[in-house]
LUMRO-263244 format. One record per residue: residue number from 1; residue in one letter; x, y, z of N, C-alpha, C in turn. Coordinates in Angstrom, 3 decimals. Atoms other than C-alpha are relative to their C-alpha. Example, Ala and Ser with C-alpha at 12.3 -4.5 7.8 and 13.67 -1.06 7.14 Angstrom:
LUMRO-263244
<1, 'A', <0.890, -1.190, 0.000>, <12.300, -4.500, 7.800>, <0.900, 1.200, 0.000>>
<2, 'S', <-0.820, -1.190, -0.060>, <13.670, -1.060, 7.140>, <-0.770, 1.090, 0.730>>
***
This chain:
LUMRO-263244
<1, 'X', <0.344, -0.611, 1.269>, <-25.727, -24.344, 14.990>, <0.544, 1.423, -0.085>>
<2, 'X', <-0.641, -1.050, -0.417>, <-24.555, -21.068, 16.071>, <1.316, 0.272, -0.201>>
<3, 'X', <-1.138, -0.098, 0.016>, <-21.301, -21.867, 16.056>, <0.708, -0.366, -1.414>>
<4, 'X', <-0.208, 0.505, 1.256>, <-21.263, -23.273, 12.534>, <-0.600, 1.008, -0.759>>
<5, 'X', <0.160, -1.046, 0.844>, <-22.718, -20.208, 11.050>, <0.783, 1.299, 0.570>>
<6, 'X', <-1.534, -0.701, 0.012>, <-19.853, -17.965, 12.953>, <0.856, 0.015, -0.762>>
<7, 'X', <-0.870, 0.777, 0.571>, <-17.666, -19.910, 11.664>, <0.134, -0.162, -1.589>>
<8, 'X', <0.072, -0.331, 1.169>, <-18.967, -19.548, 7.875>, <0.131, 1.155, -0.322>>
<9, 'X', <0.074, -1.283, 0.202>, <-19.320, -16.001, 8.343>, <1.574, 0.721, 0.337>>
<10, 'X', <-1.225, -0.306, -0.308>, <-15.985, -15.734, 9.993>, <1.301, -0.393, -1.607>>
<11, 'X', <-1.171, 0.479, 0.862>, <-14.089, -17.705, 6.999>, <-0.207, 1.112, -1.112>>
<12, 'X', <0.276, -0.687, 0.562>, <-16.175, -15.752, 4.706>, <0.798, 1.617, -0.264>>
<13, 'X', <-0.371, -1.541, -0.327>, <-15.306, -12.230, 6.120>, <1.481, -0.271, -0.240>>
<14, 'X', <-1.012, 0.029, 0.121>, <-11.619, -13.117, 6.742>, <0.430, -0.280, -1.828>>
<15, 'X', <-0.180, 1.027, 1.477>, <-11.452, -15.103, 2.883>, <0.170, 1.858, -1.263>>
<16, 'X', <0.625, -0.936, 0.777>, <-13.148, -11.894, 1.285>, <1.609, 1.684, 0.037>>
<17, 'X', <-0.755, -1.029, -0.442>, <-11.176, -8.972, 3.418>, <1.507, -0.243, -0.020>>
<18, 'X', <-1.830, -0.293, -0.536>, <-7.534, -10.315, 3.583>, <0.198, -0.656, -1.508>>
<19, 'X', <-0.840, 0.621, 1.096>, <-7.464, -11.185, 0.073>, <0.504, 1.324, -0.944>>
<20, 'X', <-1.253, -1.557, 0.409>, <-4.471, -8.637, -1.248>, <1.214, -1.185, -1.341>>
<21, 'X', <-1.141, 0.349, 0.906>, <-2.208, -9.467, -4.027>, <1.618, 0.631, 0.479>>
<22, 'X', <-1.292, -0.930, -0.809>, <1.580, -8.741, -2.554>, <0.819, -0.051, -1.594>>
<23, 'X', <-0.612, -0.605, 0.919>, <2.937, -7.006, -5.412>, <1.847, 0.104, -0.075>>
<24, 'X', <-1.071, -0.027, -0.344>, <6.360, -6.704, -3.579>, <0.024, 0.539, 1.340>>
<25, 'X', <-0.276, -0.332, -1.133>, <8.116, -6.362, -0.506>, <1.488, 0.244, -0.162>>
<26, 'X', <-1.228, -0.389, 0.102>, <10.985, -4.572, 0.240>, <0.412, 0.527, 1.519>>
<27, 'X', <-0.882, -0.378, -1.393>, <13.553, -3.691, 3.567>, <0.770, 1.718, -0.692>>
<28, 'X', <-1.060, -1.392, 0.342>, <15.104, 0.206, 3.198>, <0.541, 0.209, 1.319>>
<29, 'X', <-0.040, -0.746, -1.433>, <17.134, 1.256, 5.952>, <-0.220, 1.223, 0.638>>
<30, 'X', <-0.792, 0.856, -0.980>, <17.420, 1.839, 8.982>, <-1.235, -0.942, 0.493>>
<31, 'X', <0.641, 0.833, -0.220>, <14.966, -0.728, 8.945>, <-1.670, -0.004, -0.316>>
<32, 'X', <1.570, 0.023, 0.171>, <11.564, 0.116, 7.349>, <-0.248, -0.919, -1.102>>
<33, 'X', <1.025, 1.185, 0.526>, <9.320, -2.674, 6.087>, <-1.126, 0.581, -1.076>>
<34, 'X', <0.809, 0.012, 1.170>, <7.685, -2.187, 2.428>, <-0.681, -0.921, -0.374>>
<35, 'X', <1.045, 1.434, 0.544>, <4.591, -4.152, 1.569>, <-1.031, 0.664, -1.353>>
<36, 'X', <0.918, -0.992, 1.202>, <3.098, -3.169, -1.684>, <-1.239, -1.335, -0.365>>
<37, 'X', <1.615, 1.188, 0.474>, <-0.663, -5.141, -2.435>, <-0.694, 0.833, -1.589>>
<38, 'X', <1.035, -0.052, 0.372>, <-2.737, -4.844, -4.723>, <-1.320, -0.387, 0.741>>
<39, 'X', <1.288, 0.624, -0.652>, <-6.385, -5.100, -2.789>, <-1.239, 0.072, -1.176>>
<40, 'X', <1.170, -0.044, 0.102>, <-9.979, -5.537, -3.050>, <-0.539, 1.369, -0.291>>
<41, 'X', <0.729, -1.571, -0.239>, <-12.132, -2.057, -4.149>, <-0.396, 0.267, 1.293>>
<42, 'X', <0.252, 0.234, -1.304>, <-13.425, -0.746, -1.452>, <-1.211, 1.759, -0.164>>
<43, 'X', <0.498, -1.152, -0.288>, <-15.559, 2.510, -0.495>, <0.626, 1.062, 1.004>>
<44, 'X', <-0.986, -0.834, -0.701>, <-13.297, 5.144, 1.046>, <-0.339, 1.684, -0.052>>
<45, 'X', <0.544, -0.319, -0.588>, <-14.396, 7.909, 2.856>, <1.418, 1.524, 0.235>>
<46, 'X', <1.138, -0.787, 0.467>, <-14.285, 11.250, 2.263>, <0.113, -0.341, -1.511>>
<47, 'X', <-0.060, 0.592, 1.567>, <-15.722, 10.430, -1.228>, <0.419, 1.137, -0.988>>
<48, 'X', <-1.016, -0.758, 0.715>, <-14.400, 13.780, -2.433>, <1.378, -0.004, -0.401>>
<49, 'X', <-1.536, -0.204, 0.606>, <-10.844, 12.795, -2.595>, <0.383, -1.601, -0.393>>
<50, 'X', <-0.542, 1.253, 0.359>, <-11.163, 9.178, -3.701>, <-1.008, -0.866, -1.161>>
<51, 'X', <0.893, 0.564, 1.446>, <-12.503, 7.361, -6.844>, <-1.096, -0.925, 0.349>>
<52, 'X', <1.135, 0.858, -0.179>, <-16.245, 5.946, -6.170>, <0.404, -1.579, -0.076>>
<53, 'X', <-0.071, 1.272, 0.216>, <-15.932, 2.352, -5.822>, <-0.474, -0.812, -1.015>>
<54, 'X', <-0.020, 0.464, 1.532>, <-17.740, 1.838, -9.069>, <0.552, 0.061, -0.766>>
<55, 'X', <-0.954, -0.060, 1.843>, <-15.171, 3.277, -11.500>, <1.254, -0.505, 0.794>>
<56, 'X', <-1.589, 0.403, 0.084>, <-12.400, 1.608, -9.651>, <0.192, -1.633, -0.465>>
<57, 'X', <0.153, 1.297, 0.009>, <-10.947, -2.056, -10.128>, <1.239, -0.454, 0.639>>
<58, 'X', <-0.098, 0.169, -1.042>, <-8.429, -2.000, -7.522>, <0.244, 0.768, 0.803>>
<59, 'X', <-0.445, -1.217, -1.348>, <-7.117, -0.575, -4.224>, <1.156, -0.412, -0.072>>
<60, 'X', <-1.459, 0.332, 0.243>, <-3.415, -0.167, -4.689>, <0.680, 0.561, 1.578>>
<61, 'X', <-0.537, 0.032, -1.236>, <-1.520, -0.277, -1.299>, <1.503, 0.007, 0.310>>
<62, 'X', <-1.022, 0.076, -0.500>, <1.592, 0.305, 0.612>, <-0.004, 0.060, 1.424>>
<63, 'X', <-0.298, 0.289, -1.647>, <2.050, -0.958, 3.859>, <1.198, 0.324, 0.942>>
<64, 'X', <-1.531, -0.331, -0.384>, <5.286, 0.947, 5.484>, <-0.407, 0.210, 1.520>>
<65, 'X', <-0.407, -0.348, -1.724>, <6.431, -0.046, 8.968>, <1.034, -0.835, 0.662>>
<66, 'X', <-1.168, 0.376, -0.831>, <9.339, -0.437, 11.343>, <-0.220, -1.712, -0.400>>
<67, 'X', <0.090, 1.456, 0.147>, <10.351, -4.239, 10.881>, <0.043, -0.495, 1.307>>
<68, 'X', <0.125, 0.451, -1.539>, <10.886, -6.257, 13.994>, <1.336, -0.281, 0.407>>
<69, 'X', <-1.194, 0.845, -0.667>, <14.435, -6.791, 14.082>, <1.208, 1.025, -0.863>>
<70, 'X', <-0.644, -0.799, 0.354>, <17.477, -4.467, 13.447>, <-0.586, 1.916, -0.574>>
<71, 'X', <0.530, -1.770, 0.194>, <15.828, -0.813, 14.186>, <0.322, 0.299, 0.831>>
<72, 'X', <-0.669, -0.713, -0.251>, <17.053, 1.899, 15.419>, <-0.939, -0.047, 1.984>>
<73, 'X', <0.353, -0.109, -1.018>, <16.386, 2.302, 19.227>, <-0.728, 1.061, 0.181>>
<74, 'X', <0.857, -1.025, 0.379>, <13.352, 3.615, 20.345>, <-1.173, -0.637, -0.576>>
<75, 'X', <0.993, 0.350, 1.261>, <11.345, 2.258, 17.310>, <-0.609, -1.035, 0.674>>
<76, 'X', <1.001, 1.199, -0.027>, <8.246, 0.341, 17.672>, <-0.459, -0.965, -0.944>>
<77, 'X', <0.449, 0.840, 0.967>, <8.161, -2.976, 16.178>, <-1.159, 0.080, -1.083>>
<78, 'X', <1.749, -0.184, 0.647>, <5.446, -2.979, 13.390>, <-0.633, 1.273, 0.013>>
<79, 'X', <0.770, -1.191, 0.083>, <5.028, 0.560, 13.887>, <-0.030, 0.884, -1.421>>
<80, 'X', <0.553, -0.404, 1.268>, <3.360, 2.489, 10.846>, <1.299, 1.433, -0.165>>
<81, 'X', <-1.432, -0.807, 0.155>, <6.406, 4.986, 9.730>, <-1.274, 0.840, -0.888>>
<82, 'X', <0.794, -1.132, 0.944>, <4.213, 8.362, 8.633>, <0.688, 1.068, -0.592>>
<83, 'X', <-0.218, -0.538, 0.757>, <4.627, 11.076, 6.347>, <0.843, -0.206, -1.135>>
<84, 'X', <-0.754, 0.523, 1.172>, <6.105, 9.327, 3.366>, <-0.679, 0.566, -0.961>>
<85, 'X', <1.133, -0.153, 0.898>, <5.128, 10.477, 0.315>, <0.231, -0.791, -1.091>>
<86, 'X', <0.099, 1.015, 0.605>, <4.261, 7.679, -1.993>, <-0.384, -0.049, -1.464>>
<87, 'X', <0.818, 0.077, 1.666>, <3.299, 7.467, -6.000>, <0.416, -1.053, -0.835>>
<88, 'X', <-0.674, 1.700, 0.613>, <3.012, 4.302, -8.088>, <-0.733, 0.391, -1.311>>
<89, 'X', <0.181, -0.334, 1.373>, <2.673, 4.573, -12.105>, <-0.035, -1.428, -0.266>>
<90, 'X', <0.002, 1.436, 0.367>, <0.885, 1.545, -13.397>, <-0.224, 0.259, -1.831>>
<91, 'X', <-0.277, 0.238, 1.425>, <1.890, 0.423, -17.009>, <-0.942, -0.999, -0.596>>
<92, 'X', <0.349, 1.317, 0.945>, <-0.473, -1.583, -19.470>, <1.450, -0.643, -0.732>>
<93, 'X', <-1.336, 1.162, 0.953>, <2.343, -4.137, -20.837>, <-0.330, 0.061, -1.331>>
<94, 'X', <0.375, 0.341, 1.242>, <0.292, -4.701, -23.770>, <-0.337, 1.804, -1.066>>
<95, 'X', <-0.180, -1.291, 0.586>, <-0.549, -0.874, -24.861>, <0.606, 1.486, 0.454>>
<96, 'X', <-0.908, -1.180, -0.012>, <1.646, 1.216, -23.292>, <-1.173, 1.346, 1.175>>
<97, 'X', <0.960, -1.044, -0.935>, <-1.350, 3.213, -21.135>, <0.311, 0.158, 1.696>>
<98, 'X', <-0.457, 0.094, -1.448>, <-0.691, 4.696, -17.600>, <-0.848, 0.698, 0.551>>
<99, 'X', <0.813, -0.651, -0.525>, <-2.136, 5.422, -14.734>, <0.917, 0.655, 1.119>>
<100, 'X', <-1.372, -0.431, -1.080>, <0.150, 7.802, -12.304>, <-1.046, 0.605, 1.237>>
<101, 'X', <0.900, -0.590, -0.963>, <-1.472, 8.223, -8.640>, <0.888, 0.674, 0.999>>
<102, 'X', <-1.057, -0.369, -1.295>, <-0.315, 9.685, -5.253>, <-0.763, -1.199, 0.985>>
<103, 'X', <0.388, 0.727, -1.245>, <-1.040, 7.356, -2.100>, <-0.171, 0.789, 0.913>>
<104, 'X', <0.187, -0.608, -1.060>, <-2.399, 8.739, 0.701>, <-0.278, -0.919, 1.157>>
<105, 'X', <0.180, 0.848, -1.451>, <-2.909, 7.686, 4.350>, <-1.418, -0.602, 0.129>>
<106, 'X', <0.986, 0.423, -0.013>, <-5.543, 5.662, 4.715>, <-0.253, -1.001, 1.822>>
<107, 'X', <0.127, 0.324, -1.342>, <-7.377, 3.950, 8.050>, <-0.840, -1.326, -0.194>>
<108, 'X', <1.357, 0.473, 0.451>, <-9.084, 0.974, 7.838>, <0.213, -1.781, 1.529>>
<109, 'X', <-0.404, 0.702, -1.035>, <-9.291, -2.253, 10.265>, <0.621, -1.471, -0.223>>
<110, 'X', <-1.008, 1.004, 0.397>, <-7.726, -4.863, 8.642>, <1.926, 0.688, -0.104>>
<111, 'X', <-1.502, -0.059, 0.410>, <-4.320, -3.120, 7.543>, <0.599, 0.962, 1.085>>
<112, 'X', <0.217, -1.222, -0.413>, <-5.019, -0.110, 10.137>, <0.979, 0.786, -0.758>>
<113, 'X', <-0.983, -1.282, 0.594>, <-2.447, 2.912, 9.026>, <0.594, -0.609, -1.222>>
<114, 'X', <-0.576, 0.255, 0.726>, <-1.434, 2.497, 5.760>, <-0.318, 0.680, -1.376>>
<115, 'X', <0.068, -0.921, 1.293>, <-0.806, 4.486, 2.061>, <-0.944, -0.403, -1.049>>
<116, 'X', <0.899, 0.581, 1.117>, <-3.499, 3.614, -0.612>, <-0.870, 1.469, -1.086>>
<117, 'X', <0.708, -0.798, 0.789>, <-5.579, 4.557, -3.354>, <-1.073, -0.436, -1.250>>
<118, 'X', <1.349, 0.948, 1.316>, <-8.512, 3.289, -5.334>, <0.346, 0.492, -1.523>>
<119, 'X', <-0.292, -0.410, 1.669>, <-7.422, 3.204, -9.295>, <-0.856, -0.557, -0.511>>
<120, 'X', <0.112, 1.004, 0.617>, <-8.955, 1.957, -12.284>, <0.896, 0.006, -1.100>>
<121, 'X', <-1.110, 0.387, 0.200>, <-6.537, 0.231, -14.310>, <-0.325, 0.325, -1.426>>
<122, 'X', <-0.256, -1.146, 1.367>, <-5.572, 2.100, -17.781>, <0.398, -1.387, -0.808>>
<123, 'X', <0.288, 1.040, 0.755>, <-6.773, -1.428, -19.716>, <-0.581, -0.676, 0.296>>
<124, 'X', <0.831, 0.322, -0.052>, <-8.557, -4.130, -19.387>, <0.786, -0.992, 1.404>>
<125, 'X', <-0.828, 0.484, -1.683>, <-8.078, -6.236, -15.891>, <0.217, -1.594, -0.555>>
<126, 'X', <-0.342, 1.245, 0.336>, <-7.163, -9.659, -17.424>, <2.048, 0.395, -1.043>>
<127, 'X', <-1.491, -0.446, 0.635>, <-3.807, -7.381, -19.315>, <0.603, -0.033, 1.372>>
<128, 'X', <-1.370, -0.076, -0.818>, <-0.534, -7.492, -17.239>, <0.166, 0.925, 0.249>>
<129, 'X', <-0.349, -1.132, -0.179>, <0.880, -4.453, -15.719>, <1.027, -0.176, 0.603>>
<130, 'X', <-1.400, -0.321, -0.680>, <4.501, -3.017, -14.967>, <-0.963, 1.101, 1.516>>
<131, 'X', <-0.051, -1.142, -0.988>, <4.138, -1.156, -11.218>, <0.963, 0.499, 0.638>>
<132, 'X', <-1.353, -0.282, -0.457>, <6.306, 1.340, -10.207>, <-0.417, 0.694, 1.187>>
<133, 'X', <0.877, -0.556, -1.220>, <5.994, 2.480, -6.618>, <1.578, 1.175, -0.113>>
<134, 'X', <-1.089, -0.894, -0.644>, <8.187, 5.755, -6.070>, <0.309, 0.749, 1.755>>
<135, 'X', <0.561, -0.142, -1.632>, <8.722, 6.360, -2.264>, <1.347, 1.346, 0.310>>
<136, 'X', <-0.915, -1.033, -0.240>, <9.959, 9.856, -0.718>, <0.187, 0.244, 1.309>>
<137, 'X', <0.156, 0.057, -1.106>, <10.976, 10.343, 2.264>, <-0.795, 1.515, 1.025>>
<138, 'X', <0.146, -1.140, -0.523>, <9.512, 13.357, 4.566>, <0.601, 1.042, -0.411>>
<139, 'X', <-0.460, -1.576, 0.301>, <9.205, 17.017, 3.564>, <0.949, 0.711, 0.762>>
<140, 'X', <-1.037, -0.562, -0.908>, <12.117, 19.036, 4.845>, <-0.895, 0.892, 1.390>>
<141, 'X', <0.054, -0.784, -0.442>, <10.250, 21.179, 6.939>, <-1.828, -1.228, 0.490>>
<142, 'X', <1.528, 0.784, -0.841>, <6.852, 18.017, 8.104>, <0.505, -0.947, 1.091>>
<143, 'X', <-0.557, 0.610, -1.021>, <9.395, 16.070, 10.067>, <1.405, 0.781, 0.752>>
<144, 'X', <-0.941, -0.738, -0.668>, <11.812, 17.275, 12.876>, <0.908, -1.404, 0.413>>
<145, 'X', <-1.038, 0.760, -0.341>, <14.956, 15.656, 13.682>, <0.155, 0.159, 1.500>>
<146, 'X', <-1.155, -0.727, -0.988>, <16.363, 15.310, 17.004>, <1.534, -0.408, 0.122>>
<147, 'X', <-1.363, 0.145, -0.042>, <20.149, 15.239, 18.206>, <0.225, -1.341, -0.084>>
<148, 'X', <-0.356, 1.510, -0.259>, <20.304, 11.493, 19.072>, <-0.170, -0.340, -1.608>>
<149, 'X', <0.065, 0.972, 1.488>, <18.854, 10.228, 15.489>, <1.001, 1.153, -0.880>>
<150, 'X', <-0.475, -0.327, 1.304>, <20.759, 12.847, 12.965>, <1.077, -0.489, 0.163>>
<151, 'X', <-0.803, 0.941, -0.083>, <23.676, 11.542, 14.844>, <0.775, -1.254, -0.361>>
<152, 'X', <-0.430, 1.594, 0.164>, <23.425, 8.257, 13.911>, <-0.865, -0.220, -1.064>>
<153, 'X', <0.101, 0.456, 1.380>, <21.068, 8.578, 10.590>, <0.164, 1.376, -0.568>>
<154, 'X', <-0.059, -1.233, 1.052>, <21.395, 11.997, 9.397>, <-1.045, 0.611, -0.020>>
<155, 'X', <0.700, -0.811, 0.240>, <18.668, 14.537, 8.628>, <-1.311, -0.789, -0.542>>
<156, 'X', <1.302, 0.443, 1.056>, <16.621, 11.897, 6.336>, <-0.039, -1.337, 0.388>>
<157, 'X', <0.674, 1.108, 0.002>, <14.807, 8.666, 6.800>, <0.804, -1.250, -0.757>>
<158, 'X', <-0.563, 1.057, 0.902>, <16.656, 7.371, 3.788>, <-0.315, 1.118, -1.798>>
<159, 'X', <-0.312, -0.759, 1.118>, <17.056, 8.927, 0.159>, <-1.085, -0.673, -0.873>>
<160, 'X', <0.911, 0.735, 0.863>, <14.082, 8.469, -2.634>, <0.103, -1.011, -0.875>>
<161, 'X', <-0.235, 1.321, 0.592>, <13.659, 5.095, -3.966>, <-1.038, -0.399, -0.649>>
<162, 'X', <1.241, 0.488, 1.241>, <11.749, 3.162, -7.049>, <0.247, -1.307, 0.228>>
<163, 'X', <0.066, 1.269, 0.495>, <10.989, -0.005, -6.951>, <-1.013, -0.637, -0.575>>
<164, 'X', <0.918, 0.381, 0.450>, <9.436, -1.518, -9.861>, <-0.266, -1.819, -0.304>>
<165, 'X', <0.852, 1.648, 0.250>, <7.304, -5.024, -10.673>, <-0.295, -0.575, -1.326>>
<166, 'X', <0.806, -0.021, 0.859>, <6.361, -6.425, -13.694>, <-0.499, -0.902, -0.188>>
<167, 'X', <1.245, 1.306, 0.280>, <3.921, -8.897, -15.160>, <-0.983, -0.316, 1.207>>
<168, 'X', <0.874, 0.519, -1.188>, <1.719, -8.375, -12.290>, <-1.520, 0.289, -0.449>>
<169, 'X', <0.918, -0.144, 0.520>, <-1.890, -9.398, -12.828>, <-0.928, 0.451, 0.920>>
<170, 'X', <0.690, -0.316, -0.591>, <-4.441, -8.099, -11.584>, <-1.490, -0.623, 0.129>>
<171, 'X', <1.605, 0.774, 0.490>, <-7.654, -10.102, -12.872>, <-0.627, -0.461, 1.349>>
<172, 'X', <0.332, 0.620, -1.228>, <-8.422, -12.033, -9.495>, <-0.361, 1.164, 1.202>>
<173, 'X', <0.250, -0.673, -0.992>, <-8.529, -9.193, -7.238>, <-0.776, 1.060, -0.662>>
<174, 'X', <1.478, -1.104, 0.234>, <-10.842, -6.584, -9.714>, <-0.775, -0.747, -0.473>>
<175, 'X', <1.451, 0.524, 0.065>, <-13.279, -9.013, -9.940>, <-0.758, -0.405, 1.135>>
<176, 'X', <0.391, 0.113, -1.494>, <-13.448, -9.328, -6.411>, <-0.682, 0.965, 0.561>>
<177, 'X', <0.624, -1.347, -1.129>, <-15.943, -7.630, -4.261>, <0.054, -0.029, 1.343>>
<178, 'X', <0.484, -0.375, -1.244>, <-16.190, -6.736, -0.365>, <-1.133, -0.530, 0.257>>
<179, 'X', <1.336, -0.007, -0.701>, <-19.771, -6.855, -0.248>, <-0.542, -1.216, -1.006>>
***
């Protein structure tokens, strides 16, 4: 009996927590791995710099890390690539309303290291939305180069890039709760 109420609680938890909308995925070189979600709300911690979990309706995400295959030596598979700075501008389709955020680093134990940000969505959550994620690479002066990498990539990570989505819904995941 024990093992059959694990086992509900386990599908449960997993069912609840890993359900993410993948908005897009993208490769930039020299090999970093873009995963953009839409998630579940959530309660995020310190509550001074993040929107109460009541006025949001989702958690908008970017998952950036080394891929597993063609990176630069050195690099750790799957490893979380930090100081990016991230901002995604979500479009109502139907009236034209936006919502423009920044992403910040976030910690959590499903995705561990990764950019997010609790929104609520500038219409109603059954409308469509264009998302545009803008991604920058490190401040000149928050990351240091050394000789071996400028060598062989230059000074920068990679040059700022947009990549946008559209007709992505959101309905299924802000009606979803955690708890």
């Amino acid at each position: 009996m024990k093992y059959i109420i694990t086992l509900i609680y386990l599908i449960t938890y997993l069912n609840v927590y890993s359900q993410e909308l993948v908005i897009g995925e993208e490769r930039l070189e020299p090999g970093i791995v873009f995963i953009f979600e839409g998630a579940v709300k959530d309660i995020v911690f310190p509550k001074s710099n993040n929107l109460d979990e009541s006025l949001t309706n989702v958690h908008i995400e970017a998952r950036v890390n080394w891929g597993d295959k063609n990176i630069p030596s050195g690099t750790p598979p799957g490893g979380f690539v930090p100081y990016l700075n991230i901002n995604a501008i979500i479009t109502n389709e139907n009236t034209g309303q936006r919502t423009f955020i920044d992403l910040i680093p976030h910690l959590n134990l499903i995705d561990n290291f990764h950019y997010a940000r609790n929104i609520s969505l500038p219409g109603e959550v059954d409308d469509l939305y264009e998302v545009v994620f803008v991604v920058h690479p490190p401040e000149k002066l928050t990351l240091s180069f050394h000789k071996d990498w400028s060598d062989s990539f230059s000074f920068k990570l990679f040059e700022t890039v947009r990549f946008e989505y559209r007709n992505i819904d959101f309905k299924e995941i802000a009606e979803s709760s955690r708890r």
